[in-house]
RODO-2510 file (C-alpha; in nm, 4 decimals, decimal comma):
residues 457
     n   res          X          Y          Z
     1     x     2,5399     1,4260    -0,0629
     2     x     2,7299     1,3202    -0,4051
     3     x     2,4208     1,3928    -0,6391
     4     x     2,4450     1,1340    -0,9101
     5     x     2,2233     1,2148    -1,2348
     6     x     2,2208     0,9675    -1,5531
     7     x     2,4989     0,7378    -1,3791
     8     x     2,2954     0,4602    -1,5371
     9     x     2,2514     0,4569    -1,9232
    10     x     1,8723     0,4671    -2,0271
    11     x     1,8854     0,0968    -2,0874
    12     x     2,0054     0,0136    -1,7609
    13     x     1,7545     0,1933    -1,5588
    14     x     1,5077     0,0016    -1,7777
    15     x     1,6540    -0,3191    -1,7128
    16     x     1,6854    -0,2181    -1,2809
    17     x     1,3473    -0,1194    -1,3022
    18     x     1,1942    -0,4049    -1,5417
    19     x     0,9033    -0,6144    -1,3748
    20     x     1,0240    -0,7975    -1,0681
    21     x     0,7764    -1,0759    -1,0933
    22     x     0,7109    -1,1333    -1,5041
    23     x     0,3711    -1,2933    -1,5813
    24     x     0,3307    -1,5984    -1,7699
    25     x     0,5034    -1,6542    -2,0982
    26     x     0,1659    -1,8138    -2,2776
    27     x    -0,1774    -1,9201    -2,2389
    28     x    -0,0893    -2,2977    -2,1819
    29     x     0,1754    -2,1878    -1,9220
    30     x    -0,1176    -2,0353    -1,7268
    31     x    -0,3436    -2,3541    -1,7893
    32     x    -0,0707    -2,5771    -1,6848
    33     x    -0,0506    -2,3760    -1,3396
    34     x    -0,4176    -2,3659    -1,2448
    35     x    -0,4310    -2,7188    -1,3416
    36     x    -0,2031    -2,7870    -1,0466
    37     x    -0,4805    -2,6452    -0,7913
    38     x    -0,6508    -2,9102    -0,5868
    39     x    -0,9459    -2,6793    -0,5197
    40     x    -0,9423    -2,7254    -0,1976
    41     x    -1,3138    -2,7585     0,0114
    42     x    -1,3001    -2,4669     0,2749
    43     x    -0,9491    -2,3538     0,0954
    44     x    -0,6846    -2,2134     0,3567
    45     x    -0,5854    -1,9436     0,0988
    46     x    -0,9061    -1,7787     0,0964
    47     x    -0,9526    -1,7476     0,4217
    48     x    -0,5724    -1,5867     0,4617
    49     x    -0,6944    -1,3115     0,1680
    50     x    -0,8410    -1,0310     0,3785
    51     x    -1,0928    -0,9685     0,0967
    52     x    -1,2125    -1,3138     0,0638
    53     x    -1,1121    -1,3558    -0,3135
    54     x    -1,2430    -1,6956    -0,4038
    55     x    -0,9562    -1,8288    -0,5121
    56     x    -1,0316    -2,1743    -0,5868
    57     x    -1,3069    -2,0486    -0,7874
    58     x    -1,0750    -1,8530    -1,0317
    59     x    -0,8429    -2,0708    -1,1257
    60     x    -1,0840    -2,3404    -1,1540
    61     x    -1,1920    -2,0768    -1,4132
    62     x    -0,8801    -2,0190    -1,5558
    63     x    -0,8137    -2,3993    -1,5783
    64     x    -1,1508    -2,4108    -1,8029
    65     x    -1,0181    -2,0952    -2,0174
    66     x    -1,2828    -1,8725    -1,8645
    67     x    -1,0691    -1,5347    -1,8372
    68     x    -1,3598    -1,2813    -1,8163
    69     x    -1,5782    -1,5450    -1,5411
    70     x    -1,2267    -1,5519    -1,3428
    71     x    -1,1476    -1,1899    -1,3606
    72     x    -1,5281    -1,1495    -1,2593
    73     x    -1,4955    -1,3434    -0,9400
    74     x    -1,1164    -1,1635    -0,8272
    75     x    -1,2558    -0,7812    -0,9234
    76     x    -1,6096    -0,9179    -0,6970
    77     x    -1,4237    -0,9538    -0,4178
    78     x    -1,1268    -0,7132    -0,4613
    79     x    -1,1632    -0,4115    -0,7079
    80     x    -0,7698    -0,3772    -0,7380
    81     x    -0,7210    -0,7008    -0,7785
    82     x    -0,4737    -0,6231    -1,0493
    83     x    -0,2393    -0,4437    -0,8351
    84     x    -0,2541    -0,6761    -0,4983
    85     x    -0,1319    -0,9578    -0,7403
    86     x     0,1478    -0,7561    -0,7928
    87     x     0,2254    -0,5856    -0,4278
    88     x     0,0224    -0,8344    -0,1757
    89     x     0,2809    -1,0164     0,0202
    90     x     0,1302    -1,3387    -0,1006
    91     x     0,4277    -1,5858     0,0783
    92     x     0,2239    -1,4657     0,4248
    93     x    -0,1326    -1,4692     0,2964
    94     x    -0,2753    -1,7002     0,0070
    95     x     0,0331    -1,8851    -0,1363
    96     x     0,1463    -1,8968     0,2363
    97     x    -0,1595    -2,1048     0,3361
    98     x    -0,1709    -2,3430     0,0264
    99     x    -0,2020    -2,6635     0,1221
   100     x     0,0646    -2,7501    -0,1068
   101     x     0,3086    -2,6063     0,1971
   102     x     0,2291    -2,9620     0,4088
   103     x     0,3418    -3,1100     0,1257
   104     x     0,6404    -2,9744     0,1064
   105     x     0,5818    -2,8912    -0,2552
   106     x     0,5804    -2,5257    -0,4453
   107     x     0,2365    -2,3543    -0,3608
   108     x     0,0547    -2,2507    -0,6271
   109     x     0,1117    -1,9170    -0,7930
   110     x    -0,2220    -1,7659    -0,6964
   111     x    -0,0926    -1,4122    -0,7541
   112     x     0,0635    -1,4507    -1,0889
   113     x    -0,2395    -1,6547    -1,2016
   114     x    -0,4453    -1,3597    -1,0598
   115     x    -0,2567    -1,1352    -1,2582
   116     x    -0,2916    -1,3264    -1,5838
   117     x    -0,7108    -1,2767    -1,5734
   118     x    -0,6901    -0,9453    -1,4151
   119     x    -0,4388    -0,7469    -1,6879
   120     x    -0,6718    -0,8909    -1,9388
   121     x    -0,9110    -0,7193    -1,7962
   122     x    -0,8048    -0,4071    -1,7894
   123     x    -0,6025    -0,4030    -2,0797
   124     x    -0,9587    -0,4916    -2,2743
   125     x    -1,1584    -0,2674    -2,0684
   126     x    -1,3625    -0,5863    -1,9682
   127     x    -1,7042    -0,4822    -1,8880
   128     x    -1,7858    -0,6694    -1,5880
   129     x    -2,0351    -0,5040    -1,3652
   130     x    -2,3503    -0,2865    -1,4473
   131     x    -2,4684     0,0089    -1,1882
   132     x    -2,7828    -0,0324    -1,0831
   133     x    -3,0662     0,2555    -1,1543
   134     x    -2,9536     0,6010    -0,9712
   135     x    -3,0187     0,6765    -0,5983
   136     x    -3,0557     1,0028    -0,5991
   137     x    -2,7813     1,0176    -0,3435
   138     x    -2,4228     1,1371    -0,2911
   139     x    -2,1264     1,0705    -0,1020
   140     x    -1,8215     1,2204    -0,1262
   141     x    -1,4675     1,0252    -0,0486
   142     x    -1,1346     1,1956     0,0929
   143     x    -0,8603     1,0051    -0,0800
   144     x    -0,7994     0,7961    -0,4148
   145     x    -0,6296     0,5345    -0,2323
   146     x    -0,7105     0,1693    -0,2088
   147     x    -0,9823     0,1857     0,0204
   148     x    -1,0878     0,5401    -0,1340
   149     x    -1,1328     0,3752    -0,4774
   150     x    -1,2804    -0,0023    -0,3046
   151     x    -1,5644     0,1991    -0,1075
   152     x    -1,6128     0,4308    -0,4551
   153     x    -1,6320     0,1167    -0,6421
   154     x    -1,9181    -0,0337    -0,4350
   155     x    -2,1033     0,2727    -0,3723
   156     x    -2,1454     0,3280    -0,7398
   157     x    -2,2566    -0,0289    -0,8524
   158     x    -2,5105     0,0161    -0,5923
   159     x    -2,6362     0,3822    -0,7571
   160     x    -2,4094     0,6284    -0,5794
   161     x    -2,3066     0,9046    -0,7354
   162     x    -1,9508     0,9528    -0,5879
   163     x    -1,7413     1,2024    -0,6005
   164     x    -1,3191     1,1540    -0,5068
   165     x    -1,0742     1,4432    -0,3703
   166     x    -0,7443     1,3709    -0,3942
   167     x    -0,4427     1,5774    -0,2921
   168     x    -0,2012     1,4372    -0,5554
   169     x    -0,2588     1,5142    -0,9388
   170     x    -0,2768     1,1294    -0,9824
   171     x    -0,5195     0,8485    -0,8441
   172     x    -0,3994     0,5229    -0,6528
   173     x    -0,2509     0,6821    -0,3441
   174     x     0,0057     0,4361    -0,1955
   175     x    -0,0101     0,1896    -0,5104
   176     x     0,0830     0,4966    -0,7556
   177     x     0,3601     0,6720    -0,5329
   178     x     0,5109     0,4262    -0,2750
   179     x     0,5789     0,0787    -0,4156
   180     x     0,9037     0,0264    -0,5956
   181     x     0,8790     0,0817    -0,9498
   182     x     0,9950    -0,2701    -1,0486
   183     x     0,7138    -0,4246    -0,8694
   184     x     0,4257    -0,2098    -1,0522
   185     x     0,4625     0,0485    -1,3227
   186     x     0,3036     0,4022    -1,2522
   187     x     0,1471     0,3115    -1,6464
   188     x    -0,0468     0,0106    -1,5300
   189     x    -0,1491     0,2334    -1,1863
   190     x    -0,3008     0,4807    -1,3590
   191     x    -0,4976     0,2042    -1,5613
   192     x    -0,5975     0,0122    -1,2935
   193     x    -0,7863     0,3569    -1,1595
   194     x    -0,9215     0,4433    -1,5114
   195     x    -1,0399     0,0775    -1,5642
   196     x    -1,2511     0,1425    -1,1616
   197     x    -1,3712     0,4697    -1,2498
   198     x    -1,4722     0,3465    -1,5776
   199     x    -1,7793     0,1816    -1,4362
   200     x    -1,9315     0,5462    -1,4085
   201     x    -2,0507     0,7552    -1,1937
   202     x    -1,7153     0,8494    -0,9780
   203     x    -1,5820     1,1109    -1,0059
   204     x    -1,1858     1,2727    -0,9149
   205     x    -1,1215     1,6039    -0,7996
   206     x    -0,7764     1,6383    -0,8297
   207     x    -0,5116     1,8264    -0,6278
   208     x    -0,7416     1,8911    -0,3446
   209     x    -0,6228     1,8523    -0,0029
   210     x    -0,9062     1,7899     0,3361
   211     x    -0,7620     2,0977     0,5750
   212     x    -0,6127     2,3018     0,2734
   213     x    -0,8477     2,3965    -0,0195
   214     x    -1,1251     2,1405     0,1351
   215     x    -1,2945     2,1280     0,4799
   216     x    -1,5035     1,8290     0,6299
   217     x    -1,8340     2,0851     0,7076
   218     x    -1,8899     2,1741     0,3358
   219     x    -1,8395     1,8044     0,2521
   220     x    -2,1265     1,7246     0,4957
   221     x    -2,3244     2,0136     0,3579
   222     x    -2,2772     1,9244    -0,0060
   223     x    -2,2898     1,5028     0,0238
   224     x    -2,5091     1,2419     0,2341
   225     x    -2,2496     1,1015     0,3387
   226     x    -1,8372     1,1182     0,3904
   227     x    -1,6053     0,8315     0,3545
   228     x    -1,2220     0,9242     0,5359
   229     x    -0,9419     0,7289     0,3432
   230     x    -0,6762     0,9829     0,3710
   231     x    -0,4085     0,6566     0,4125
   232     x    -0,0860     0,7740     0,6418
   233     x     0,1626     0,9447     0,5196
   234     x     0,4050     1,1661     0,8113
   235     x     0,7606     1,0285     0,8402
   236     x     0,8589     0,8873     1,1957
   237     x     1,1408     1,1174     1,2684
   238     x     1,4136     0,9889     1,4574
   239     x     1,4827     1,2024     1,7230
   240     x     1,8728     1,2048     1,6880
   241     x     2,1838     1,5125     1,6489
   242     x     2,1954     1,5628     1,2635
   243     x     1,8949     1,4710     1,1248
   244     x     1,8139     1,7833     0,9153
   245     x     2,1754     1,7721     0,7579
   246     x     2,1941     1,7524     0,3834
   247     x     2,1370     1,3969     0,2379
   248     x     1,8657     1,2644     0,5213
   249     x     1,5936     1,1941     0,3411
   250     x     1,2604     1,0375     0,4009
   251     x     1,2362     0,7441     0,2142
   252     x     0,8659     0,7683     0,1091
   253     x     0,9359     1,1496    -0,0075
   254     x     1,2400     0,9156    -0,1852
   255     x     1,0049     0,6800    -0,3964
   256     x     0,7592     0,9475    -0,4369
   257     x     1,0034     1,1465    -0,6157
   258     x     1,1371     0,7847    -0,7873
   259     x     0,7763     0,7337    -0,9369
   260     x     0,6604     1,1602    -1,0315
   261     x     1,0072     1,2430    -1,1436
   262     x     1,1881     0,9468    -1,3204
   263     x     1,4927     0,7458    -1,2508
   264     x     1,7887     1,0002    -1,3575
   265     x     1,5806     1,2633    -1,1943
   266     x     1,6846     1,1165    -0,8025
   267     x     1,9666     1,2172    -0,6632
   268     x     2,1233     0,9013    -0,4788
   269     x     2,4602     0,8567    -0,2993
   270     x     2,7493     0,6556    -0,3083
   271     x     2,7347     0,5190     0,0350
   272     x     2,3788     0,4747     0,1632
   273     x     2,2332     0,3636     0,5141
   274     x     1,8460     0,3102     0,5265
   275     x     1,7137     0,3179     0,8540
   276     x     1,4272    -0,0007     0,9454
   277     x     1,3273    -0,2682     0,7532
   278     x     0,9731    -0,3020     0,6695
   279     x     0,8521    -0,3403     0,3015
   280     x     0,9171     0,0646     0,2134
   281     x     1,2721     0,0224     0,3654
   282     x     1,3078    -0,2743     0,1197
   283     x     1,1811    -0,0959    -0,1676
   284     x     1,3982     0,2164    -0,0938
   285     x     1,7137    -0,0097    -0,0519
   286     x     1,7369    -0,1964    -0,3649
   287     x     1,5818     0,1286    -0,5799
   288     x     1,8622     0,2888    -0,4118
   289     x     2,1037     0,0044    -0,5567
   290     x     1,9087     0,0236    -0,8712
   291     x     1,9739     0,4110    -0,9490
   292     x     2,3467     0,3104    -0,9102
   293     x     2,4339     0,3610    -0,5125
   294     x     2,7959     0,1318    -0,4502
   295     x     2,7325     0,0630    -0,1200
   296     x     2,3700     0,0130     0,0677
   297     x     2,3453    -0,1041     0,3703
   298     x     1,9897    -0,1523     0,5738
   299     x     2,0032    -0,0936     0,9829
   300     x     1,7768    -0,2882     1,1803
   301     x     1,7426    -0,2257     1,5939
   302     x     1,6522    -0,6519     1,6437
   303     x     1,7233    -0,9421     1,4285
   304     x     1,5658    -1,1290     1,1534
   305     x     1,3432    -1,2841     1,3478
   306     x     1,1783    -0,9904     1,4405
   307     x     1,1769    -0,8128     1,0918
   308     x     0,8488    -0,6634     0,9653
   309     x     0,9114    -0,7281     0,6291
   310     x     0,9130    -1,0683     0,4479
   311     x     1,1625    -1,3418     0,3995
   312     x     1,0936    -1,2856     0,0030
   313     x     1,1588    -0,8952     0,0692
   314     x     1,4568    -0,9455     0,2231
   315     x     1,6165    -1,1670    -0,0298
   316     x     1,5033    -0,9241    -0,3039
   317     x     1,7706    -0,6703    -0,1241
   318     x     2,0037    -0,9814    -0,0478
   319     x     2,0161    -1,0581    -0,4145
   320     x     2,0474    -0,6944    -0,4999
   321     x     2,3855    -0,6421    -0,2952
   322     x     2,2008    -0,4675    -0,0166
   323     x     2,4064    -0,5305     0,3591
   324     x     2,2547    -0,5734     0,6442
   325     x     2,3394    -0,4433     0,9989
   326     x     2,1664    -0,6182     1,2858
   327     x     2,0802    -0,5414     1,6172
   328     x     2,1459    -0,1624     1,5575
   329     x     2,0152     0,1631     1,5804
   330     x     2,0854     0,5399     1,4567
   331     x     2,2293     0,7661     1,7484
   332     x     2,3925     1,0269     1,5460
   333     x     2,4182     1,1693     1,2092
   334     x     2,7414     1,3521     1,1407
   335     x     2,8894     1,5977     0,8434
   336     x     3,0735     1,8840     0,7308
   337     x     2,9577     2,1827     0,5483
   338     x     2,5713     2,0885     0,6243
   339     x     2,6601     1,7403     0,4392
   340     x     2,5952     1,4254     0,6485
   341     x     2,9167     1,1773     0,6143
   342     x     2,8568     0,9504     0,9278
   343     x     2,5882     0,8283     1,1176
   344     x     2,7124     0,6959     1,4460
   345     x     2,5022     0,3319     1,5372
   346     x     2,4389     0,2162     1,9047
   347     x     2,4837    -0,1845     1,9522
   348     x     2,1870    -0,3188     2,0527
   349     x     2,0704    -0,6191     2,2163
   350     x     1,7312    -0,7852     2,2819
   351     x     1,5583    -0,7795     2,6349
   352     x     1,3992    -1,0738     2,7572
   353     x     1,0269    -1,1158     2,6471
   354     x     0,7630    -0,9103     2,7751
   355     x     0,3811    -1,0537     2,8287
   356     x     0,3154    -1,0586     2,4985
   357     x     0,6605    -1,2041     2,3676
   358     x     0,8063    -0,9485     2,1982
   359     x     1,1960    -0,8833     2,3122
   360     x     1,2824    -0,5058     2,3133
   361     x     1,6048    -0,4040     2,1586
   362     x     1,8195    -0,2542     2,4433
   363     x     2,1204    -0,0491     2,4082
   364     x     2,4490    -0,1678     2,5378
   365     x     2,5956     0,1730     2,5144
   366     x     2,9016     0,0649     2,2465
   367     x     2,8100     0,2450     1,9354
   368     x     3,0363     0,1959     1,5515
   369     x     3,0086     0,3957     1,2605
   370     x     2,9376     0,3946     0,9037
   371     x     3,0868     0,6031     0,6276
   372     x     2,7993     0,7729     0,4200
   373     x     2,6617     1,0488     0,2219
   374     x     2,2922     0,9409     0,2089
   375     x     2,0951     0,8181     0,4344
   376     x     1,7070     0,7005     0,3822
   377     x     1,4727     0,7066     0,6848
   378     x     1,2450     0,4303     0,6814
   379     x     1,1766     0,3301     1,0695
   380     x     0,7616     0,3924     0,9740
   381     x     0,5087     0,6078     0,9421
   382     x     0,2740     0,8357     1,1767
   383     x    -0,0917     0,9322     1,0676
   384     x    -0,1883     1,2662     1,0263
   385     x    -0,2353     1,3591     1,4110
   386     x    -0,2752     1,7523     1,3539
   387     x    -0,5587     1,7104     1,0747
   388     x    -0,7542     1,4376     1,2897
   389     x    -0,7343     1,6499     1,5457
   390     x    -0,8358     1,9807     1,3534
   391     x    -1,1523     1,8269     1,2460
   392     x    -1,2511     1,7469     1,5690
   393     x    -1,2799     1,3500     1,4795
   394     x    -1,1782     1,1056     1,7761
   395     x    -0,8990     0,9375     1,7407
   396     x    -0,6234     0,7771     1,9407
   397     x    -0,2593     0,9069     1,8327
   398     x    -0,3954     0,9902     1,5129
   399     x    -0,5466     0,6765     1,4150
   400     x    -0,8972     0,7557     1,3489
   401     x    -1,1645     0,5570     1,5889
   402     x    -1,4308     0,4396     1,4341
   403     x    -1,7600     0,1632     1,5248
   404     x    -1,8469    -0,0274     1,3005
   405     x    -1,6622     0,1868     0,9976
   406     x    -1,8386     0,5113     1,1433
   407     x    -1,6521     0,7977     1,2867
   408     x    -1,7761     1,0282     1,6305
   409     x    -1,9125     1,2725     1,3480
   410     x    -2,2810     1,1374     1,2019
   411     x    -2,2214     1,0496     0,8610
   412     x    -1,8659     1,0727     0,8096
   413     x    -1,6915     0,7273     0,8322
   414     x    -1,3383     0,6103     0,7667
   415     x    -1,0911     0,3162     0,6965
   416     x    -0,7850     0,1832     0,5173
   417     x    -0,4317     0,3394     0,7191
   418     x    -0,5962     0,6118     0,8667
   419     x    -0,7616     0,3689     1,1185
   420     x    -0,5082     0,0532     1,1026
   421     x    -0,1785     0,2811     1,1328
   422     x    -0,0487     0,0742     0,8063
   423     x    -0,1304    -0,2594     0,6945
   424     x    -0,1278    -0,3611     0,3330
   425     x    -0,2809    -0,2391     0,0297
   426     x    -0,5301    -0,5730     0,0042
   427     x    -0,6181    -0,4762     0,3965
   428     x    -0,6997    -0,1043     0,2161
   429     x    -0,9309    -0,2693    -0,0231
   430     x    -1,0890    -0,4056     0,2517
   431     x    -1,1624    -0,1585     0,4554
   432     x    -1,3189    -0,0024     0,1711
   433     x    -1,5793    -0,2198     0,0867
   434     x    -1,6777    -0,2499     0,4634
   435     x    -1,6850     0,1189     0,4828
   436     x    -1,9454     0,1411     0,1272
   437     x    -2,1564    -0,1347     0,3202
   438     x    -2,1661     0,0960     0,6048
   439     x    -2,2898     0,4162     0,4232
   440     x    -2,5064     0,1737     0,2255
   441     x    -2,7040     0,0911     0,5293
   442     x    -2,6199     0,4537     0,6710
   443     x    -2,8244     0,6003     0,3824
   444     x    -3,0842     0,3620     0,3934
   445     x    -3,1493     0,4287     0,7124
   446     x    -3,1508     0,7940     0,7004
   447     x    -3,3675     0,7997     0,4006
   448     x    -3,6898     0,5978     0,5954
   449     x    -3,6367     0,8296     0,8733
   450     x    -3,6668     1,1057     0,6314
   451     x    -3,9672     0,9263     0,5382
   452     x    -4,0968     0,8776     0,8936
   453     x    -4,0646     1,2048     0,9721
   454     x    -4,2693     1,2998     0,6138
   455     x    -4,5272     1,0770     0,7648
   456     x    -4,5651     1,2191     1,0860
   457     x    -4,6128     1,5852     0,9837
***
């Protein structure tokens, strides 16, 4: 692979990298914007936010300059409310339901009004919710993800003492190491964590990983309870001649390295193909055109209709010189001196729809290639099969099973990617607060059976 360091001056990698989505400009700009809102009875948007935010509600606030009530009512609902309004594919939830949409009119700009009351927030250290007295009780959470940090979050409000382990050195699991760094800054991830463990009473254990320097048994011995939000995190490999040549990379091992080791840091190549096109696909394209790649071009086995990322996603890497290559998949990777130059694509085309109506791509058995000497692998993720399965919890392909948010093992529960396979960081947050609600009433129960049994003696 042509390793490129400091192709970019420093000012260029600032300007590649400088926030995608800007907030507003000024106070009245905001005012003017939440003015717009019809506040809608029964409002379409909240209902499309999978943590209930009550949107209405906030910018009604906003509109009546009441920053702290408004960033009150978003944090309520959704601790990392900061981030989502940054990440949260907002054209297919809130802004995607606005009613402005019949209309044929712009929607309103629900996440860039959410961000103006939520950076406040946390830039200020807002003081908006008080724990209540101490349980006495402790739970102990795998993972300072989304839904990590949303069930920690709860839990302590409600007088849990809770304690984090996280295998990283840094807090915010797929927020902090795999979103493009033009969409949110790894600065304003590690202050959205600070500003949710500054409520007290959580606590992060760094660099410690469940099945390495941790175990689920001394977790049960040591807490009342055990919260799984380990997230996903094992590359799909694709299966193909070449793979392991010099200059395949995985692209979430790619934008991990973009946001722990800085810009001039990642290697990148002249020629890249990225393999899939869901959002990390998108954000490993256009960084890759960002760092200073000539050529980028994104292979997809159907066509834009069936694309798992976003019409706004896509035009990001449009706008960005990305190509695209329908209706195509990777068959072969080849190279000289353990240095990938090709990878060989089969033509695809789409089957006729099954019973559910999805059309499978189908090989036609002509193939073309592309000139390269990187090549990003982005056709998903797998959970982490081998550790589910060490620990004896149930699971089906690694996707933890759990009833209502509890796992097979009494009083260890789970949520966020480790159960859904991968949804979005909002559906994280989520599955976080359903999980604390689930302890909550886990521990409750526990304790007047403890209490019962006290009686009966």
């Amino acid at each position: 692979m042509a390793i490129v360091n400091n192709r970019l001056t420093a000012e260029q990698y600032n300007e590649n990298f400088s926030d995608i989505h800007p907030p507003f400009e000024s106070r009245e700009a905001a005012l003017v914007e939440a003015n717009r809102c019809l506040f809608c009875y029964d409002a379409p948007c909240i209902k499309s936010c999978p943590t209930s935010i009550n949107i209405p509600k906030f910018i009604k606030q906003i509109a009546t300059d009441n920053i702290k009530g408004s960033a009150h009512t978003i944090f309520s609902a959704n601790i990392m409310g900061g981030g989502c309004s940054k990440v949260c594919p907002v054209e297919k939830l809130c802004e995607g339901s606005c009613v402005y949409n019949l209309m044929h009119e712009k929607p309103i700009a629900i996440a860039k009004l959410q961000r103006h009351s939520t950076e406040k927030a946390i830039s200020g250290q807002w003081r908006l919710f008080e724990r209540k007295p101490a349980t006495g009780k402790k739970v102990a959470i795998v993972g300072a993800g989304p839904a990590g940090l949303s069930c920690a979050h709860v839990l302590s409000r409600e007088g849990i003492e809770v304690t984090i382990f996280e295998k990283e050195s840094k807090g915010g699991g797929l927020m902090t190491y795999g979103i493009a760094a033009y969409k949110v800054t790894p600065q304003f991830c590690e202050d959205e964590v600070n500003y949710i463990t500054s409520l007290g009473g959580i606590h992060i254990q760094y660099n410690k990983e469940l099945g390495k320097n941790l175990s689920l048994p001394e977790l049960q011995r040591d807490y009342d309870a055990v919260y799984l939000g380990i997230g996903v995190g094992v590359a799909r490999q694709l299966d193909i001649p070449g793979e392991t040549l010099d200059g395949v990379v995985d692209a979430i091992q790619f934008i991990y390295e973009l946001r722990s080791k800085g810009y001039p840091a990642v290697p990148v190549g002249d020629k890249v193909a990225v393999i899939g096109l869901g959002m990390t696909a998108i954000d490993a394209a256009t960084q890759a055109k960002r760092l200073g790649a000539k050529e980028v071009t994104i292979v997809y086995r159907r066509t834009q209709e069936e694309m798992p990322c976003t019409e706004a996603e896509l035009e990001i890497a449009k706008l960005d010189g990305c190509k695209l290559q329908w209706l195509a998949a990777p068959k072969e990777v080849k190279g000289q001196d353990g240095k990938v130059q090709q990878l060989i694509c089969s033509i695809m085309q789409l089957s006729a729809p099954d019973a559910s109506g999805r059309r499978a791509p189908v090989d036609t058995g002509q193939t073309f290639t592309l000139e390269v000497d990187m090549i990003i692998k982005a056709a998903g993720q797998v959970p982490f099969e081998a550790l589910i399965t060490s620990e004896q919890i149930h699971h089906q392909q690694g996707k933890i099973i759990i009833k209502n948010n509890a796992t097979n093992i009494p009083g260890v529960f789970a949520g966020g990617d480790c159960v859904n396979g991968g949804k979005e960081v909002v559906d994280a947050v989520q599955a976080g607060k359903e999980g604390a609600a689930a302890i909550l009433e886990y521990l409750v129960g526990s304790e007047q059976l403890a209490v019962s049994n006290h009686q009966h003696k």
